[in-house]
C-alpha positions as CSV (number, residue, x, y, z in Angstrom):
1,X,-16.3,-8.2,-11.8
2,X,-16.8,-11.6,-9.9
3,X,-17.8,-14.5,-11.6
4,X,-21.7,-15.3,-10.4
5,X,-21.4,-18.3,-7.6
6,X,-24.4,-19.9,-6.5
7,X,-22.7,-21.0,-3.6
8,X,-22.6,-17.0,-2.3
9,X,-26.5,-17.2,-1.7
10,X,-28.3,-18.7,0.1
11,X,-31.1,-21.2,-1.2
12,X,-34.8,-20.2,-1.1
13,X,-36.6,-23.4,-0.4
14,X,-40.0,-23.5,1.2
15,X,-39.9,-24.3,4.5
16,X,-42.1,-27.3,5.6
17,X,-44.7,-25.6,7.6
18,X,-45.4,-23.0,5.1
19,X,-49.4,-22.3,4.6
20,X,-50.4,-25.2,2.6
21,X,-53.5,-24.1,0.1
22,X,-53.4,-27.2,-1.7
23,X,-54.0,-29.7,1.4
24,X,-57.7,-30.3,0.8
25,X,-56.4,-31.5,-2.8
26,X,-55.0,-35.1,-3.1
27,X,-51.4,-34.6,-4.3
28,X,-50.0,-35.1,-7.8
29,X,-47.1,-35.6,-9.3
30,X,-45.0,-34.4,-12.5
31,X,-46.1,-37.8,-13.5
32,X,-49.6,-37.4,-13.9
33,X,-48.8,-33.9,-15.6
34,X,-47.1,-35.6,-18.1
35,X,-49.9,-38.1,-18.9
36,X,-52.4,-36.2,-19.2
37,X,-50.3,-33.6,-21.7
38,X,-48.8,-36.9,-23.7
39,X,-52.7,-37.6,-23.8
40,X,-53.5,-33.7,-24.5
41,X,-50.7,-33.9,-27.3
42,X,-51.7,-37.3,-29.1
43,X,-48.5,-39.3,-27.5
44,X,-46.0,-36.6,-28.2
45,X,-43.3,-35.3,-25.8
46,X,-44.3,-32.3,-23.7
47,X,-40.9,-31.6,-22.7
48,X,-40.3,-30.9,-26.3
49,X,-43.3,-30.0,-27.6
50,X,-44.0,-27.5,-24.8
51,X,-40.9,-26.1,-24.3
52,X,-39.2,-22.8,-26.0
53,X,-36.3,-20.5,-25.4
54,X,-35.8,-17.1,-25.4
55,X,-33.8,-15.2,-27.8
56,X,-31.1,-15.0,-24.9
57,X,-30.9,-18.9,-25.6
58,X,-32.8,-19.4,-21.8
59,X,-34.9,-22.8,-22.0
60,X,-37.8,-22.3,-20.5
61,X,-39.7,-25.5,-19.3
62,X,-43.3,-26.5,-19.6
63,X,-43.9,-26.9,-16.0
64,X,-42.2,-25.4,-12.9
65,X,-42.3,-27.1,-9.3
66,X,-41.4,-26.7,-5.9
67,X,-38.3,-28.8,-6.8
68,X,-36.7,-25.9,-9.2
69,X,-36.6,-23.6,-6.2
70,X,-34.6,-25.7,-4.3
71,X,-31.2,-25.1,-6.2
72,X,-32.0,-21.1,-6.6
73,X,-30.9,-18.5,-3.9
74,X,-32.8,-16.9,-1.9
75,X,-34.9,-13.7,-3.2
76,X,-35.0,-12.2,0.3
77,X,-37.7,-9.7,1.1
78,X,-38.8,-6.7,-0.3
79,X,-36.5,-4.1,0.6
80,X,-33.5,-6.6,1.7
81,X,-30.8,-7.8,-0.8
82,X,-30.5,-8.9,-2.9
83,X,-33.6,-6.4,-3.8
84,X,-34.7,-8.9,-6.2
85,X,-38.5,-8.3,-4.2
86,X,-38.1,-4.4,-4.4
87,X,-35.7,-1.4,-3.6
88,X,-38.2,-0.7,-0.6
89,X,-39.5,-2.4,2.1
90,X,-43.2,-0.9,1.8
91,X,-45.1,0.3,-0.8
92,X,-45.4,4.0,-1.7
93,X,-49.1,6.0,-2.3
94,X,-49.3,6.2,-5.5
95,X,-47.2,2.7,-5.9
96,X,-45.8,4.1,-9.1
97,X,-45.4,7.6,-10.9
98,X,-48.1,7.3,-14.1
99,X,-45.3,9.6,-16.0
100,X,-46.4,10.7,-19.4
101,X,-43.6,11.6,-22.4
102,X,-43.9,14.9,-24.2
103,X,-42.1,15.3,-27.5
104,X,-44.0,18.3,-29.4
105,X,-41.4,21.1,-30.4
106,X,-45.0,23.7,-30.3
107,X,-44.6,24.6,-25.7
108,X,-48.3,25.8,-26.4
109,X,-49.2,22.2,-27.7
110,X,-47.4,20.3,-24.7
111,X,-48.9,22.7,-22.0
112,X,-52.6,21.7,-23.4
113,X,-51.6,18.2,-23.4
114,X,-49.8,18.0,-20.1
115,X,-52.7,20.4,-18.1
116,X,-54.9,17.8,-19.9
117,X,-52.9,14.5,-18.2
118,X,-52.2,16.2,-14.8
119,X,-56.2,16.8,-14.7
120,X,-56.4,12.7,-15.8
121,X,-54.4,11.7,-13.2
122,X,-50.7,11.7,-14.1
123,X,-48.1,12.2,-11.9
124,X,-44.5,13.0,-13.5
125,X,-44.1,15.0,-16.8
126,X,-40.9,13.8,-19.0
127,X,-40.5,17.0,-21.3
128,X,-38.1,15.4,-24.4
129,X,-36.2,18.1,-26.0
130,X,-34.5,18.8,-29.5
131,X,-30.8,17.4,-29.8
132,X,-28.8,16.1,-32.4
133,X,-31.2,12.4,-33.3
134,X,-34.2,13.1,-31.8
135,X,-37.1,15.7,-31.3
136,X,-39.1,17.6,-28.9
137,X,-38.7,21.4,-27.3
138,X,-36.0,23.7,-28.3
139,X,-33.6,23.7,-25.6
140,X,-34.3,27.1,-24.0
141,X,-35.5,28.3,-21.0
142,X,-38.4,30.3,-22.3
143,X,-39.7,27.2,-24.4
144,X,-39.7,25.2,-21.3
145,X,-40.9,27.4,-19.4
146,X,-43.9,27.7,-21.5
147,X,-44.7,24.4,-21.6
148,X,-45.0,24.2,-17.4
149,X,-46.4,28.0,-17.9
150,X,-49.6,26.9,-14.5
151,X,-48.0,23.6,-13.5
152,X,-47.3,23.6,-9.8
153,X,-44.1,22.7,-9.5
154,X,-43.7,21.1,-6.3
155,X,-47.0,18.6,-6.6
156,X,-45.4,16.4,-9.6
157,X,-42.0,15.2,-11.3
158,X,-40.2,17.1,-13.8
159,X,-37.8,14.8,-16.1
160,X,-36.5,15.7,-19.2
161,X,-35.4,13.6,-21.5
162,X,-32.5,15.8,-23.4
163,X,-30.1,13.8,-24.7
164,X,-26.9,15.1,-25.9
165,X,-28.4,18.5,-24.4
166,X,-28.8,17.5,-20.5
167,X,-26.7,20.5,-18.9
168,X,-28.9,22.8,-20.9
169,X,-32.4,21.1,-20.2
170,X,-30.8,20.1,-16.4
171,X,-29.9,24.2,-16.0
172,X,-33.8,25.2,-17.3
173,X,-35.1,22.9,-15.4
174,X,-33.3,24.5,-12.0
175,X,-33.9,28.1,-12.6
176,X,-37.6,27.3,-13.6
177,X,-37.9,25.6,-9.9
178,X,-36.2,29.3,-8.4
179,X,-38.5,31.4,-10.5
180,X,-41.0,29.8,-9.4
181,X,-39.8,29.6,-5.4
182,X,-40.0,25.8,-5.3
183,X,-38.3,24.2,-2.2
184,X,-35.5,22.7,-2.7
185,X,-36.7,19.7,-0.6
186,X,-40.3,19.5,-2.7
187,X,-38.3,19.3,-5.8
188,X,-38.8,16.3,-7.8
189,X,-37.6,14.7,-10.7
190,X,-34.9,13.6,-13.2
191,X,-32.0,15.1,-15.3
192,X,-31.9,12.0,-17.2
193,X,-28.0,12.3,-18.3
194,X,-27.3,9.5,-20.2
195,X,-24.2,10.2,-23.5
196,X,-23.6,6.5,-23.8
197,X,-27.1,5.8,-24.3
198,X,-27.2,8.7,-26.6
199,X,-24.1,7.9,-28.4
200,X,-25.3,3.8,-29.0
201,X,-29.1,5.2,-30.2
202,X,-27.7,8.2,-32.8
203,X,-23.9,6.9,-33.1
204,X,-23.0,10.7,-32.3
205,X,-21.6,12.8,-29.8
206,X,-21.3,16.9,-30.0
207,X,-17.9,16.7,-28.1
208,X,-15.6,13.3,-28.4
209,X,-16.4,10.2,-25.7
210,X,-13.6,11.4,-23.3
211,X,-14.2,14.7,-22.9
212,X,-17.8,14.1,-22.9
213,X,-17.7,11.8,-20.0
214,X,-15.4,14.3,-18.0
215,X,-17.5,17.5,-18.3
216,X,-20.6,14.3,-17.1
217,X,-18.7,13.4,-14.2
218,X,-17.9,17.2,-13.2
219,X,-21.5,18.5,-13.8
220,X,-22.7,15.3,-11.5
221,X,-19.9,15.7,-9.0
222,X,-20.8,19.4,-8.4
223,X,-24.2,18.8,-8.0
224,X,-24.8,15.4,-5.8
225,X,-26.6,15.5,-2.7
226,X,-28.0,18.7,-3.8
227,X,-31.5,17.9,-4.3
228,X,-32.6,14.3,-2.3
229,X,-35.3,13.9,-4.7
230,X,-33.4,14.2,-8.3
231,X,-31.8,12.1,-10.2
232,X,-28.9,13.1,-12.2
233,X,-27.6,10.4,-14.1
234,X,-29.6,7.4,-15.7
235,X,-28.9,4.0,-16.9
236,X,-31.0,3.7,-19.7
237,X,-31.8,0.1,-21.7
238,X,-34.0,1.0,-24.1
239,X,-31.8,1.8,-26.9
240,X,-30.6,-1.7,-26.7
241,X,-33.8,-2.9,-26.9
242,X,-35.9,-1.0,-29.0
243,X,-32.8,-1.4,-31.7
244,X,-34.3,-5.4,-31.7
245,X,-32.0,-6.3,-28.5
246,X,-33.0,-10.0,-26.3
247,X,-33.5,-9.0,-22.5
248,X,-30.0,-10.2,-21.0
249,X,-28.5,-7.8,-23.6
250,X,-30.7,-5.0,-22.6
251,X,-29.7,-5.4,-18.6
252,X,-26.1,-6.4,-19.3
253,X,-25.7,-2.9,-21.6
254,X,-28.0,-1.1,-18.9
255,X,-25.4,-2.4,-16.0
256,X,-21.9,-1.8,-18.0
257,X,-23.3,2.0,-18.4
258,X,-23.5,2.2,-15.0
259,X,-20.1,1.0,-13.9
260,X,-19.0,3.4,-16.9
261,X,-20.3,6.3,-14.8
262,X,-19.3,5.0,-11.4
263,X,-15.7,4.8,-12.9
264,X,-16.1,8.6,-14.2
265,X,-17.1,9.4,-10.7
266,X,-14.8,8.0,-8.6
267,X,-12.3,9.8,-10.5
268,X,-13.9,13.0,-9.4
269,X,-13.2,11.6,-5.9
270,X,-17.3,10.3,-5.5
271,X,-17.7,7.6,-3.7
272,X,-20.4,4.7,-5.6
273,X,-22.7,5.0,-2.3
274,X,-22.4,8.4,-3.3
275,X,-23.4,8.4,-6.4
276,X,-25.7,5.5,-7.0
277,X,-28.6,7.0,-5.4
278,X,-28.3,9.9,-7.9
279,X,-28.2,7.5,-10.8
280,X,-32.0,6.2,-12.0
281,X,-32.5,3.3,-14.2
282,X,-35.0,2.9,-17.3
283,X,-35.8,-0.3,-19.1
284,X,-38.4,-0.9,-21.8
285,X,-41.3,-2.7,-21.5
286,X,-43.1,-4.7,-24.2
287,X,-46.3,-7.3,-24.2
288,X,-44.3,-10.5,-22.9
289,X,-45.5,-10.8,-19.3
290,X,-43.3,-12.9,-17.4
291,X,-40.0,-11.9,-19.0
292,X,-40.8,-8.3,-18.8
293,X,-41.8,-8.7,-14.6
294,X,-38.5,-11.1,-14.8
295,X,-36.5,-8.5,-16.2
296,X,-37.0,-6.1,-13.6
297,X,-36.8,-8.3,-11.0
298,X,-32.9,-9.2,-12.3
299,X,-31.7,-5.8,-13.0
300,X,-32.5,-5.1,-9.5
301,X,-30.4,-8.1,-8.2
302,X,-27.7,-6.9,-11.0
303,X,-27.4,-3.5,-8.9
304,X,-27.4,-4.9,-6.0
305,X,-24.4,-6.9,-7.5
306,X,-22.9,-4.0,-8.5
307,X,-23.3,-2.0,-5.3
308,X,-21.9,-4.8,-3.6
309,X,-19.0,-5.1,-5.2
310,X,-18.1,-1.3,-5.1
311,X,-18.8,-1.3,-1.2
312,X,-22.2,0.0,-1.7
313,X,-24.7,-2.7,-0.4
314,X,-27.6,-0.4,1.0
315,X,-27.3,2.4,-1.9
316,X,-29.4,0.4,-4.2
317,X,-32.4,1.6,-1.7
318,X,-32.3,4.8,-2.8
319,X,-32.4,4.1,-6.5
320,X,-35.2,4.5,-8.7
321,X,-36.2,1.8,-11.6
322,X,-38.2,3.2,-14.1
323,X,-40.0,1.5,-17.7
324,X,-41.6,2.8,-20.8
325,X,-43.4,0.6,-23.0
326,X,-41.6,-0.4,-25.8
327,X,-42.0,1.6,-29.1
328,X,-40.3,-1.4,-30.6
329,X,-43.6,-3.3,-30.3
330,X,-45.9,-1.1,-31.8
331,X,-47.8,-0.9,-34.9
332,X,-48.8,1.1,-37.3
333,X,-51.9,-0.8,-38.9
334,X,-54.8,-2.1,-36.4
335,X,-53.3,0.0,-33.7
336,X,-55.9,-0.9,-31.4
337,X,-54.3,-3.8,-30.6
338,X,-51.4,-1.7,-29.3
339,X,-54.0,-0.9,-26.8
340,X,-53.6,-4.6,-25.7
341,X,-50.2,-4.2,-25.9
342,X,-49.2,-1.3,-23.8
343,X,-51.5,-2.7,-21.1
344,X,-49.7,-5.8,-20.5
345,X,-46.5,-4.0,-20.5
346,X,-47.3,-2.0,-18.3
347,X,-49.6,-4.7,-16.0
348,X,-45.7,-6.4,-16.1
349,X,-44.0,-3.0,-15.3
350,X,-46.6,-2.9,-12.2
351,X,-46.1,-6.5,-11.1
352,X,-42.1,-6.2,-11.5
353,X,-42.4,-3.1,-9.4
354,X,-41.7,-0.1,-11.2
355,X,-41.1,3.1,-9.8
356,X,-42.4,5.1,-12.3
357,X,-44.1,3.6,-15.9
358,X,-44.5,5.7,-18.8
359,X,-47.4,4.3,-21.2
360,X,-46.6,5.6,-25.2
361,X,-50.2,5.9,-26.5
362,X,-51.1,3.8,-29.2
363,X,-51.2,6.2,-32.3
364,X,-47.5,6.8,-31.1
365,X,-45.5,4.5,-34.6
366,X,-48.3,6.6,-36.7
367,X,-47.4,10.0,-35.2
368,X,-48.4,12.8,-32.8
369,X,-50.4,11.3,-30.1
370,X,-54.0,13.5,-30.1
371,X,-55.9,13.6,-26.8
372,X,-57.7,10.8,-26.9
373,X,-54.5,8.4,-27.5
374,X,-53.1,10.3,-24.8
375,X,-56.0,10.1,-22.1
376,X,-56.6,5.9,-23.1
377,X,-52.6,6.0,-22.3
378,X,-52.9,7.6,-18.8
379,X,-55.9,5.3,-18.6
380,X,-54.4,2.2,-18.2
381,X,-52.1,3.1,-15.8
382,X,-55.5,4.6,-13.6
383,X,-57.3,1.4,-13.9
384,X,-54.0,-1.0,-13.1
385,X,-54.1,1.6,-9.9
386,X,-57.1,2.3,-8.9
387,X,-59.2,-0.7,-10.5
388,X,-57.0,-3.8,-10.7
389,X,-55.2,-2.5,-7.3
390,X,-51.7,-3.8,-8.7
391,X,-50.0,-1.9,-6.3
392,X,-51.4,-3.1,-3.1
393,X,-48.7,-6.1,-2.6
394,X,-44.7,-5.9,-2.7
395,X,-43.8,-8.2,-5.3
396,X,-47.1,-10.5,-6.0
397,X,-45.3,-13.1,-8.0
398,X,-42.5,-13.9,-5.4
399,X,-42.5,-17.1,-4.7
400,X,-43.7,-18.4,-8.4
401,X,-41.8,-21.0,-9.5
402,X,-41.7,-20.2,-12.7
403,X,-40.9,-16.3,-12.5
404,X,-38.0,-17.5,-9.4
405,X,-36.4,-19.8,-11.7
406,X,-36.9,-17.0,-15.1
407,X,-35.7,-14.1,-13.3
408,X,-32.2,-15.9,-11.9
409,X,-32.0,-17.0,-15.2
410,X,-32.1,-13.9,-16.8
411,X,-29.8,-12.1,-14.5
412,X,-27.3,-15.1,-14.9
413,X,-27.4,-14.6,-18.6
414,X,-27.3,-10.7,-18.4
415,X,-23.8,-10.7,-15.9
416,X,-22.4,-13.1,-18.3
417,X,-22.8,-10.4,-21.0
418,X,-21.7,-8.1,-18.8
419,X,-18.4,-9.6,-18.1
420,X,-17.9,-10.0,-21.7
421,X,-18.6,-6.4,-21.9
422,X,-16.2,-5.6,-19.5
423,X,-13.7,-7.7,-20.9
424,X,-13.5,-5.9,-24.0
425,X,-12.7,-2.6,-22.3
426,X,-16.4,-1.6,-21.6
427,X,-19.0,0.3,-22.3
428,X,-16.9,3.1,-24.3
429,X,-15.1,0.4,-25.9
430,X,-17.8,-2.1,-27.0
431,X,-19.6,1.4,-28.8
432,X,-16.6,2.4,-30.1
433,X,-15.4,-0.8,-31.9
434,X,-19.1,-1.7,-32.8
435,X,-19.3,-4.6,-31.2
436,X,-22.6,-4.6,-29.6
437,X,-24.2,-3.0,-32.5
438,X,-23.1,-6.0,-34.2
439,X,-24.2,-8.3,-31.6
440,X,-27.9,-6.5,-31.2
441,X,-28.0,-6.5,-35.4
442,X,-27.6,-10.4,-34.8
443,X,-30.1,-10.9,-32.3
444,X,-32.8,-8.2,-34.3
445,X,-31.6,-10.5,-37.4
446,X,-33.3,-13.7,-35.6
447,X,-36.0,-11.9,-34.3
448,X,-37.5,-11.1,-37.9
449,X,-36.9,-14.2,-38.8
450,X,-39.0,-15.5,-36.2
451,X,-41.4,-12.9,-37.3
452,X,-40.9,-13.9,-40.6
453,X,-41.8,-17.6,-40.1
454,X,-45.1,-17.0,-38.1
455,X,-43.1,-18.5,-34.4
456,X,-43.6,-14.5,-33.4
457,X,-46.8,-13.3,-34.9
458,X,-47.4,-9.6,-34.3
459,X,-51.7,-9.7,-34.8
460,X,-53.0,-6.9,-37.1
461,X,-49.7,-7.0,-39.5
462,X,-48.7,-10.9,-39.6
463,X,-51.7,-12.8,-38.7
464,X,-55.0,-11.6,-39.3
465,X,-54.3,-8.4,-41.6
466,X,-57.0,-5.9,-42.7
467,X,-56.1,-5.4,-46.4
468,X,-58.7,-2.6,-46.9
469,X,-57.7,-1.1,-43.3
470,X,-57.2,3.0,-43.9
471,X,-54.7,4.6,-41.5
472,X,-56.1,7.4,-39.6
473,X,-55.0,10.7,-40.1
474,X,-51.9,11.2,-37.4
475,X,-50.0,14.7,-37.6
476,X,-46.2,13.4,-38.2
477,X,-43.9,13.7,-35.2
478,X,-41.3,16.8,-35.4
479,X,-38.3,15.8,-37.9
480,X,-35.4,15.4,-35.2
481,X,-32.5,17.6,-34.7
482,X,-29.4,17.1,-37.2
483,X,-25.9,15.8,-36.1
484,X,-23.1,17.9,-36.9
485,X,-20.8,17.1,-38.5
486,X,-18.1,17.3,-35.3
487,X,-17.6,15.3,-32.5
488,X,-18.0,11.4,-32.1
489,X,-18.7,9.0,-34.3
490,X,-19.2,5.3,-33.9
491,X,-21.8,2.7,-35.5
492,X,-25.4,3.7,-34.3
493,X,-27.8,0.8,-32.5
494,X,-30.6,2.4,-34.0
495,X,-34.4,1.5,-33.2
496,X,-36.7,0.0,-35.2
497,X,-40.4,-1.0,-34.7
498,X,-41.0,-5.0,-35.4
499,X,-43.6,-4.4,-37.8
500,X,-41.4,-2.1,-39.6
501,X,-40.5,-3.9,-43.0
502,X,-43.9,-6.2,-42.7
503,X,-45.6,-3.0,-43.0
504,X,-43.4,-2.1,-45.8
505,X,-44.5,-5.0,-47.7
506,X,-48.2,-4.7,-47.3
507,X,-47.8,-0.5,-48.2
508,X,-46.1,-1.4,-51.4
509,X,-48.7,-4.4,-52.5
510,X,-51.7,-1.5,-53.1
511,X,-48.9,-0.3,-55.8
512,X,-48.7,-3.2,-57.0
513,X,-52.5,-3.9,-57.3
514,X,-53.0,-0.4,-58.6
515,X,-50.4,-1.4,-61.8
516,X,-52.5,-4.2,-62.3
517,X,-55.7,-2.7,-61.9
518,X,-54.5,-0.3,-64.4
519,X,-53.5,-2.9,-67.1
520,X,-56.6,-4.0,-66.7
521,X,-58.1,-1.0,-67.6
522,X,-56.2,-0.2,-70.8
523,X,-56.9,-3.7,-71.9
524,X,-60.6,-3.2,-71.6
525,X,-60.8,0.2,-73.1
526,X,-58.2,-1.1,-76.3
527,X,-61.4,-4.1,-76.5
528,X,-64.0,-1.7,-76.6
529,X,-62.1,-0.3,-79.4
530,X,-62.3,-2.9,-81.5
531,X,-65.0,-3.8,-83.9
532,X,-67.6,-6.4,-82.3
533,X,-66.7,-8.8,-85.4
534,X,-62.7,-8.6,-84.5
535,X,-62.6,-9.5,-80.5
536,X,-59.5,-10.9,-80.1
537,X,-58.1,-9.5,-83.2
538,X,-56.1,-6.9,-84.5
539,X,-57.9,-3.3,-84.7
């Protein structure tokens, strides 16, 4: 892939007789910024006091001006490359699908729950099925088709998330839509095939990488164009990140998948602006604002990219990016603050423009979401609709100069990782050898150690724990599927939550108190033994 040259874009600077707000103002400088935060800061430096970077090693400045647009490219328009603005030019009704993630392996349980959401307002149903790793509905026809038993098909999405399983889920999935007469043209929805993101989350494949990756390109080959409103394959970044993985990695992993499958398709004899609007990307979202809405603004210039290079400039239109709030974030203690959470993930999702945000309630690290998690999930993305009106403007942030200068950052960083990706024989290869695991292990490494140290407090576990706090009762999610024993094998990027081993710490200090509570107790009963004349002495 082409190195990234600023010189191929053009810059975005304001133009002089842009509307001018700030007129009735007298101007300021940086200058005067910087004396009143020396002031603010008792004399210290606010370019060093104020500053921080992100685990990608991106500095990010205390203060942003019209002067750090002036070297950036342009971000063009919504709709227009480089699609850093939006894949589309206008905004749809709704502006996003409020999709909601089933995982119960009971189809009676996930048709209450999904007639429940569809009544609250959600739009798209992701059914996630049993495979080897993970859990959710037995892949069968009949199980699925109990779960959808008095959905109407053609008024909402149907994705499944089915991981080594797809074909199975993906062939359901189609003969539920003719059972049911649904028009081919009304049919909506995602296959969600994804083995390299399966493979890097459970280290395993069924059937070995190559000849997984033909019978993927064959199943997609003989089925593109087919339906305009399915997606087949998907580019999916959350394993990366949810395994403790810094943004650029996440995009750069999310990108390399997709040239991986472009590759596998053009081998079929598919041409990429065949096959890219048949491929969906998915990202993760946790409660960091601006690098979240940054994120999504790069991977969309990183497709375009992509598409450009493969002789696919106006594909990218087509395509759909989708985000699920991270489960990496969440906690299991005071999990009403991952009420807080979720909601500024997915206020970010919103602002980066998002096709489609799935919102994990936030009894989800304890266990089976009941109702009420699951209606305060759909909730928030009603009210960021309906109430905060997020979706009424393409883009709001364009033009910050703070998100500008973060998202070309970000997407600098991310095709730099890409390219070393490549270099190494990509994304197969990198899985194979283990070399991103190890390079995600690193980053999750310094991320607890920023954890650790207080510079990333997570509230509720970190800073400001509830010692006496009792965990509600949460019925356990399903136990996931086993892997057998044949097939792939390569070293697993596997998820875990943050507050993971901080919450393994406070869980074994009641033990801990309990043995000393107990000493306690043996001591005072061996005292009231004794005679009142011998305290302290022998019995």
């Amino acid at each position: 892939m082409a190195e990234w040259r600023a010189e191929d874009e053009a810059p975005q600077g304001a133009p002089e007789d842009a509307l001018a707000l700030g007129r009735a103002f007298e101007a300021r400088t940086r200058d005067d910024w910087l004396a009143l935060a020396r002031k603010a800061l008792k004399d210290a430096d606010p370019d060093t006091a104020l500053a921080s970077r992100t685990l990608d090693g991106i500095d990010i400045a205390p203060l942003y001006t019209r002067a750090d647009l002036a070297h950036l490219p342009s971000a063009g328009r919504p709709g227009e490359a480089p699609f850093v603005r939006g894949f589309r030019d206008r905004l749809a009704r709704p502006p996003w699908d409020i999709r909601a993630l089933y995982a119960e392996n009971d189809p009676a349980a996930a048709n209450r729950a999904i007639h429940d959401d569809l009544t609250g307002g959600v739009t798209a149903i992701a059914l996630r099925l049993a495979s080897p790793g993970q859990f959710g509905l037995p892949v069968r026809h009949e199980a699925i088709a109990a779960a959808l038993e008095g959905v109407h098909l053609d008024m909402v999405a149907l994705e499944i998330e089915a991981g080594d399983q797809y074909i199975g889920g993906a062939q359901s999935l189609l003969t539920l839509w003719d059972e049911r007469g649904t028009a081919e043209g009304l049919r909506r929805g995602a296959f969600n095939a994804d083995p390299l993101g399966t493979l890097a989350r459970t280290g395993a494949l069924e059937d070995g990488l190559f000849d997984t990756i033909r019978t993927l390109a064959h199943f997609t080959a003989s089925n593109l164009g087919r339906w305009p409103n399915v997606t087949i394959l998907l580019a999916d970044g959350r394993p990366y990140h949810e395994a403790g993985g810094a943004e650029a990695e996440e995009l750069a992993a999310t990108l390399a998948t997709a040239v991986a499958y472009l590759r596998a398709l053009e081998e079929e004899g598919r041409p990429p602006h065949k096959v890219l609007p048949a491929m969906a990307v998915m990202l993760a979202a946790d409660a960091d604002l601006f690098l979240v809405l940054a994120k999504l603004r790069a991977m969309r210039k990183l497709i375009w990219r992509l598409a450009e290079a493969a002789g696919a400039r106006a594909a990218p239109r087509a395509m759909r990016l989708a985000v699920t709030t991270s489960e990496r974030m969440l906690t299991r203690r005071d999990i009403h603050n991952n009420l807080l959470r979720t909601c500024l993930a997915a206020t970010a999702a919103a602002l980066g423009g998002a096709d489609a945000i799935t919102v994990l309630p936030h009894t989800w690290a304890l266990g089976r979401p009941a109702p009420h998690a699951r209606r305060m999930a759909r909730n928030i993305g009603l009210i960021l609709q309906e109430e905060a009106m997020l979706g009424r403007v393409c883009d709001p942030l364009g033009g910050s100069y703070y998100v500008e200068s973060l998202s070309e950052a970000l997407a600098r960083a991310a095709w730099a990782r890409f390219q070393e990706i490549e270099r190494r024989g990509g994304m197969e290869e990198v899985l194979r050898s283990g070399w991103l695991a190890e390079r995600i292990a690193e980053t999750a490494a310094r991320r607890r150690e920023e954890i650790a140290s207080g510079a990333r407090p997570i509230t509720g576990v970190t800073r400001h724990p509830n010692p006496d706090e009792a965990l509600p009762a949460v019925a356990p999610h399903p136990a996931p599927a086993p892997i057998p024993e044949r097939g792939e094998r390569v070293p697993a990027i596997a998820p875990r939550r943050d507050a993971e081993p901080f919450e393994q710490d406070h869980d074994a200090a009641p033990c801990e108190q309990d043995h000393r509570d107990h000493q306690v107790h043996q001591e005072d009963e061996r005292r009231a033994r004794v005679p009142e004349g011998n305290k302290g002495g022998k019995p």
